[in-house]
C-alpha positions as CSV (number, residue, x, y, z in Angstrom):
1,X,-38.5,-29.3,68.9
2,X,-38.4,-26.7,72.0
3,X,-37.7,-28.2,75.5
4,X,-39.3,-26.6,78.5
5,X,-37.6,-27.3,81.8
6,X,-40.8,-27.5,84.5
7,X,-39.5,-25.2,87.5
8,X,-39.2,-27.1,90.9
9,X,-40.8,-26.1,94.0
10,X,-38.4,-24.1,95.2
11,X,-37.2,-22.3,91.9
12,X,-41.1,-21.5,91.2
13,X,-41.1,-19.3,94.5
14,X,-39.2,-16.6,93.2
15,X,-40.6,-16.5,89.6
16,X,-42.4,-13.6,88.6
17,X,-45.9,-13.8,87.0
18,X,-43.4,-13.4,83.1
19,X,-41.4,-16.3,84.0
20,X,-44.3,-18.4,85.3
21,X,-45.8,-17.6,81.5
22,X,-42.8,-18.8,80.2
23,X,-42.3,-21.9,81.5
24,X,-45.5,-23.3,81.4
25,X,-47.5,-21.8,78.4
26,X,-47.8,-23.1,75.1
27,X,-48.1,-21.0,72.4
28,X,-47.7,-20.9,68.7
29,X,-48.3,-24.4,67.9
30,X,-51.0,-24.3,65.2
31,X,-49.2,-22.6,62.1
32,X,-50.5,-23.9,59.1
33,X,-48.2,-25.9,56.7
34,X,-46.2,-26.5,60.0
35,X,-45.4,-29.1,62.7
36,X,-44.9,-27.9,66.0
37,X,-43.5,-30.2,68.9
38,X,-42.6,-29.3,72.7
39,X,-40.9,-31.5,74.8
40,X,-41.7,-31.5,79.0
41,X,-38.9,-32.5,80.8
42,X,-41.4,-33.4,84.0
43,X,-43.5,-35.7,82.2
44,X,-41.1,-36.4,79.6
45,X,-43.9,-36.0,77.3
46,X,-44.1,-34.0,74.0
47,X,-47.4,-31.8,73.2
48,X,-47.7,-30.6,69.5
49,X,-49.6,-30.2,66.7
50,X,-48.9,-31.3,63.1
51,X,-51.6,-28.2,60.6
52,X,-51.0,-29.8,56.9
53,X,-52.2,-28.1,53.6
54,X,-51.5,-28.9,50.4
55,X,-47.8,-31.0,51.5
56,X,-47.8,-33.8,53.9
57,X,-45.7,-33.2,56.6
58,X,-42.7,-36.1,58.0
59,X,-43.4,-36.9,62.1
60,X,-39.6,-37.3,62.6
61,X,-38.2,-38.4,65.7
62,X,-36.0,-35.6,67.1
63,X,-32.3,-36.0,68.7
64,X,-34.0,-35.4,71.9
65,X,-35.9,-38.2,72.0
66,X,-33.0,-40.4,71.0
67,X,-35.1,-42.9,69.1
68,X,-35.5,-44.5,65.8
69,X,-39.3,-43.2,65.1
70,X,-41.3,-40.7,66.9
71,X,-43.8,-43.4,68.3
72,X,-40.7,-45.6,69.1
């Protein structure tokens, strides 16, 4: 799981258009066979997508959420 640290106000002043992209796009997260999470340190919320084929694929809580389960 990536963690994306939201820019405060100030900080986001001086960011070119690059690091604006950076910080706030999400990219990448359909790859088939794969399980792609983001965590959002703002919201503390994670976005992702879970593109199984032939294998199921485990929702695991990651260290970062310091939980049990993911839906924990």
């Amino acid at each position: 799981m990536k963690t994306r640290f939201i820019a405060d106000p100030v900080r986001y002043r001086t960011m070119t258009t690059t690091q604006i992209r950076e910080t706030f796009l999400i990219d990448n997260l359909c790859v088939p066979g794969e399980i792609h999470q983001v965590y959002i340190d703002l919201d503390r919320a994670v976005v992702g997508m879970a593109a199984p084929l032939k294998n199921r694929i485990a929702l695991t809580a990651d260290d970062t959420l310091r939980a049990k389960s993911f839906t924990e």
